[in-house]
N, C-alpha and C positions, 0 to 999 in steps of 0.2 A: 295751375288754376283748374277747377274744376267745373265743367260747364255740363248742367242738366238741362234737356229740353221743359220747354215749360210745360207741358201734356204733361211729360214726367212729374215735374215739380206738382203740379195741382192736384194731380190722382197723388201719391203720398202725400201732402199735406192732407188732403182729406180724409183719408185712410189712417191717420197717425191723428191728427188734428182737427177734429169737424167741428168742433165747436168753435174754434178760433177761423177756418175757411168760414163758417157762416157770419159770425161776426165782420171778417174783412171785406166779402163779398157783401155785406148792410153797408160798411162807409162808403164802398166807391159805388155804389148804388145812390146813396146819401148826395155823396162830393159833386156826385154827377149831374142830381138832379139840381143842386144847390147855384153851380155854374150855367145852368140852362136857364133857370131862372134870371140870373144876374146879366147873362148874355139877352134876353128878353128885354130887360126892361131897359136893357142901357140899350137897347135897338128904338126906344120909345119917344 
């Protein structure tokens, strides 16, 4: 098995892939704020 640190992993992805690192860093930016929300209002 091959195990990269994830410092690793993010610096090449980004380096290789920035278009998709920006894209993925929008959903879980997205996912995150969507569950904030949810958790909000089911608090209400």
């Amino acid at each position: 098995m091959l195990r990269v640190p994830a410092d690793a992993l993010r610096d090449l992805a980004q380096a290789w892939f920035p278009l998709a690192t920006h894209l993925i860093e929008g959903l879980y930016s997205t996912a995150r704020s969507i569950e904030s929300t949810a958790r909000h209002r089911e608090s209400w």
